[in-house]
KEMIPA-8370 format. One record per residue (C-alpha): residue number from 1; residue in one letter; x, y, z. Coordinates in nm, 3 decimals. Each point is the difference from the previous one (the first is absolute). Layout:
<site NUM, A, <X, Y, Z>> ...
END
This chain:
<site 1, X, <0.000, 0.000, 0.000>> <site 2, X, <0.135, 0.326, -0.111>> <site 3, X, <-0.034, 0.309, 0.286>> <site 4, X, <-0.082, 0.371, -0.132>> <site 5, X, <0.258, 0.188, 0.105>> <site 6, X, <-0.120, 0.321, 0.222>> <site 7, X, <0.057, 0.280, -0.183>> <site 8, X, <-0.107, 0.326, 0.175>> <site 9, X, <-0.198, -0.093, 0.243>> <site 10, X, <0.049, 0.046, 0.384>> <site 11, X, <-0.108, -0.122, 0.286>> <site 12, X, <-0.216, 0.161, 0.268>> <site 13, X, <0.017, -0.088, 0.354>> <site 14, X, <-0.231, 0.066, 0.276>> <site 15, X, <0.043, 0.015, 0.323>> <site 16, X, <-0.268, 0.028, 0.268>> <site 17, X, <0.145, 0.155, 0.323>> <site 18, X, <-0.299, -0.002, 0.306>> <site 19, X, <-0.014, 0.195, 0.240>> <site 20, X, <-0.023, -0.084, 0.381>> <site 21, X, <-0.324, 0.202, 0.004>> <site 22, X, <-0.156, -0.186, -0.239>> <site 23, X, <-0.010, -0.314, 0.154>> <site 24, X, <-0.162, 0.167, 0.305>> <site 25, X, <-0.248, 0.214, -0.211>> <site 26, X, <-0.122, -0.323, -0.192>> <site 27, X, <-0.043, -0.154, 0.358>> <site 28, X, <-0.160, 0.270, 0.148>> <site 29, X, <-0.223, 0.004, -0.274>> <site 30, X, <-0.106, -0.372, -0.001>> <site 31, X, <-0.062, 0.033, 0.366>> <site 32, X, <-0.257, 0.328, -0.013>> <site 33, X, <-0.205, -0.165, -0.294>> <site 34, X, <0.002, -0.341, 0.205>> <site 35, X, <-0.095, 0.172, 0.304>> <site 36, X, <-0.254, 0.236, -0.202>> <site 37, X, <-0.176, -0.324, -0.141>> <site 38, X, <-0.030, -0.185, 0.353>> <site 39, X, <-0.140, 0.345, 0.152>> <site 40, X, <-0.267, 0.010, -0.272>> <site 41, X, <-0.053, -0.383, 0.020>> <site 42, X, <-0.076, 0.041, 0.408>> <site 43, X, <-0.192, 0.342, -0.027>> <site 44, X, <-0.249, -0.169, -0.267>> <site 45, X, <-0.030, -0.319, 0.203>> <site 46, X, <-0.103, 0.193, 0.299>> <site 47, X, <-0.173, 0.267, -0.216>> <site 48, X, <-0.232, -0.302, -0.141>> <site 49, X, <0.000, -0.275, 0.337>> <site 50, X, <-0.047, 0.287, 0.257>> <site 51, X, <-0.132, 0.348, -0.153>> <site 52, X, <-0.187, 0.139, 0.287>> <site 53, X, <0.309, -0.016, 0.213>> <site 54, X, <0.235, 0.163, -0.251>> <site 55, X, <-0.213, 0.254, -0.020>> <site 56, X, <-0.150, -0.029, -0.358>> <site 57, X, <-0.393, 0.073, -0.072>> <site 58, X, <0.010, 0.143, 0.351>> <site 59, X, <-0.259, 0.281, 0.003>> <site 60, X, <-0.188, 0.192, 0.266>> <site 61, X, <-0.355, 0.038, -0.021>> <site 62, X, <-0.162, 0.292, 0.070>> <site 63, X, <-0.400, 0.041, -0.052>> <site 64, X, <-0.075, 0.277, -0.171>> <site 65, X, <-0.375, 0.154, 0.089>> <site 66, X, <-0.164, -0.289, 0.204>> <site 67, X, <-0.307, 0.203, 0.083>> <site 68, X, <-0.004, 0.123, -0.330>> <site 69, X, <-0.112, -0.264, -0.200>> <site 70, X, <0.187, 0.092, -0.312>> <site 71, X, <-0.142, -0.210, -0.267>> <site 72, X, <0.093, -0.015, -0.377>> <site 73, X, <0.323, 0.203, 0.003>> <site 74, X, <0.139, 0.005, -0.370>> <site 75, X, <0.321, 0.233, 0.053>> <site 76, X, <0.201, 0.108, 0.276>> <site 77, X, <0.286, 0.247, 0.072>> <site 78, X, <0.195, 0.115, 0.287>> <site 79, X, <0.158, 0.349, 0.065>> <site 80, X, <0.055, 0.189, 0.348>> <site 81, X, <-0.261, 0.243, -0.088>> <site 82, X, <-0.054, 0.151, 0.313>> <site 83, X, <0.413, 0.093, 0.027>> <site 84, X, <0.023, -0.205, 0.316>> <site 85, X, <0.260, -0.252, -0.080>> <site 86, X, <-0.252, -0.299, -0.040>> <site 87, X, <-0.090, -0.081, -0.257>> <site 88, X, <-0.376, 0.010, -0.109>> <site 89, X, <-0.202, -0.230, -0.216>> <site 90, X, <-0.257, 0.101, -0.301>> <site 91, X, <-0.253, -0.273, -0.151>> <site 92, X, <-0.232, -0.003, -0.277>> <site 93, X, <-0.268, -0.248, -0.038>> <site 94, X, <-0.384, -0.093, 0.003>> <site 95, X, <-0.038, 0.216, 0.339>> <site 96, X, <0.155, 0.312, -0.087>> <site 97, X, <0.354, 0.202, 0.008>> <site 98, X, <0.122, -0.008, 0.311>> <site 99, X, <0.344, 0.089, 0.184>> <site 100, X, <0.062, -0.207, 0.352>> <site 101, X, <0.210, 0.233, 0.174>> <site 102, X, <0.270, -0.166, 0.248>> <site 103, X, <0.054, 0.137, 0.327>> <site 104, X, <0.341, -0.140, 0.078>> <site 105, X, <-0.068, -0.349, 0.202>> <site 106, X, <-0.121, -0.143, -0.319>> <site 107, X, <-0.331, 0.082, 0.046>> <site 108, X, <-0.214, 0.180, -0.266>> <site 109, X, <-0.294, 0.179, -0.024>> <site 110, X, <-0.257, 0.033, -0.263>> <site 111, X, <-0.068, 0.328, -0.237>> <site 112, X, <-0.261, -0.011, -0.300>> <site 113, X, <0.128, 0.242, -0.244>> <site 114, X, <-0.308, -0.063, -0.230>> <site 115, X, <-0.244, -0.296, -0.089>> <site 116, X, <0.065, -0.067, -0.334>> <site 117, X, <0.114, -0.342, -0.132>> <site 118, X, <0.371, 0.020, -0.061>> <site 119, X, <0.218, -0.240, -0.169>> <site 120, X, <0.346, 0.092, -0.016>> <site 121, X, <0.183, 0.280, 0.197>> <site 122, X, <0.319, 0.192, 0.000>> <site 123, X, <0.111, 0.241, 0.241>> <site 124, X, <0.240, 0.302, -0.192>> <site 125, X, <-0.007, 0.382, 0.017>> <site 126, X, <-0.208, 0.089, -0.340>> <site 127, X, <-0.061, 0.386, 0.103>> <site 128, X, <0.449, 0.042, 0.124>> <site 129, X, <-0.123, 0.166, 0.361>> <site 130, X, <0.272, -0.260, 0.110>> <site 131, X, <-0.284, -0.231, 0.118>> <site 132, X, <-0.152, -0.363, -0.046>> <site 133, X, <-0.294, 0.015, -0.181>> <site 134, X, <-0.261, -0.310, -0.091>> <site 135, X, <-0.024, -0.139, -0.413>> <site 136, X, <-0.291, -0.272, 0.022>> <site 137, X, <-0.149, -0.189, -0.278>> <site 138, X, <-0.341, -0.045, 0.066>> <site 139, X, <-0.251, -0.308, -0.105>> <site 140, X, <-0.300, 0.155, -0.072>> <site 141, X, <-0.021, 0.363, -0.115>> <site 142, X, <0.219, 0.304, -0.109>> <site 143, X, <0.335, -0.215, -0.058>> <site 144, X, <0.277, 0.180, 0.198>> <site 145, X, <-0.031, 0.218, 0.299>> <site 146, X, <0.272, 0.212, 0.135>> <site 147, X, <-0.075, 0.055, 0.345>> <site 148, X, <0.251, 0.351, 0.122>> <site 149, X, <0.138, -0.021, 0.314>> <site 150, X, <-0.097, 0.349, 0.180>> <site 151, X, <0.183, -0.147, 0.334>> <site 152, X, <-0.113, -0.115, 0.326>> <site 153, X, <-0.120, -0.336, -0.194>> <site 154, X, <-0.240, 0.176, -0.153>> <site 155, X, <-0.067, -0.037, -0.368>> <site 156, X, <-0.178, 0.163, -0.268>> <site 157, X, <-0.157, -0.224, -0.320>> <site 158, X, <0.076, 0.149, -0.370>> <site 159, X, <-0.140, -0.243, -0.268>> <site 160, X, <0.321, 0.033, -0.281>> <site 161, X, <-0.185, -0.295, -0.244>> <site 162, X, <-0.322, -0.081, -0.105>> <site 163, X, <0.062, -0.337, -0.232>> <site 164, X, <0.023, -0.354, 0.146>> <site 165, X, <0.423, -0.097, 0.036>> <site 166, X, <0.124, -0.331, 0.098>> <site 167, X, <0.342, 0.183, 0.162>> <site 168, X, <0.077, 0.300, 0.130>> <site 169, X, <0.383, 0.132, 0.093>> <site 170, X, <0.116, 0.355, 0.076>> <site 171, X, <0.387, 0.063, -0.076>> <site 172, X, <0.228, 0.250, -0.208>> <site 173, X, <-0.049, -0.222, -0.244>> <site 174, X, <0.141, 0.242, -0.320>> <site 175, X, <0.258, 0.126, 0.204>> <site 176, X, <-0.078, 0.390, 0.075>> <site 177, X, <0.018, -0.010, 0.369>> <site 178, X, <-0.394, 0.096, -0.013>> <site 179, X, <-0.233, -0.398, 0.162>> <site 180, X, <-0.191, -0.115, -0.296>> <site 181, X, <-0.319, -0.274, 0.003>> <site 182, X, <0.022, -0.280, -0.218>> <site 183, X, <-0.320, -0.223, 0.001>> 
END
């Protein structure tokens, strides 16, 4: 057998130096991602065997307007309206608007802001006098009533549409700083 003879070539030689701290980054690595796995392997065994005692789907239930009777409520909100630091809730439904104002302990009492049947509500300042006023959607009637917020939770009803809408939603929606309605 007859060899080529090498004619212009060369030869390339590489050598791999490593690093101390290489060997001790690759560890350290393999050790956070083993000890990441086991942590998420535990936390979803307990998460699934025990989830009252982990703390998950843990709530605290607080009745809202026992004496009330609220029945049919379609929409709901919630906004310190009264500037207290608790926060205040607003419903629409089959009984009326009303706001349920909270007194601090968690305990709430009733206002009827009018008797209409509401559907959905939002709570945003349509007039800018830096207050929360009430959007509602109603069932039966007008379509949307804006309900201005003159203070002291007291509340004055303006009819702003007459035809039926499935939705109603009150934001800047074209983006000139001025709250538009969008049913």
């Amino acid at each position: 057998m007859h060899q080529m003879p090498r004619v212009g070539r060369s030869r390339l030689v590489l050598r791999w130096r490593i690093s101390p701290a290489a060997v001790l980054l690759r560890a350290a690595r393999f050790f956070s991602t083993a000890g990441l796995i086991v942590a998420l392997l535990l936390g979803g065994y307990r998460f699934i065997t025990r989830p009252i005692s982990v703390g998950a789907l843990e709530f605290t239930p607080h009745i809202v307007g026992v004496e009330t009777g609220a029945v049919g409520v379609l929409g709901i909100d919630a906004s310190d309206l009264d500037e207290d630091g608790d926060i205040d809730i607003f419903t629409a439904g089959n009984d009326g608007v009303k706001v349920y104002v909270q007194d601090g302990d968690h305990n709430f009492e009733q206002k009827i802001i009018d008797d209409v049947d509401g559907e959905r509500i939002q709570l945003i300042d349509l007039d800018d006098d830096g207050d929360q006023d009430v959007l509602v959607q109603l069932r039966d009637g007008p379509g949307v009533k804006w309900y201005e917020n003159k203070g002291g939770l007291e509340f004055t009803g303006v009819t702003v549409g007459t035809d039926e809408v499935k939705a109603v939603y009150a934001g800047d929606i074209d983006g000139d700083g001025a709250v538009d309605i969008a049913t």
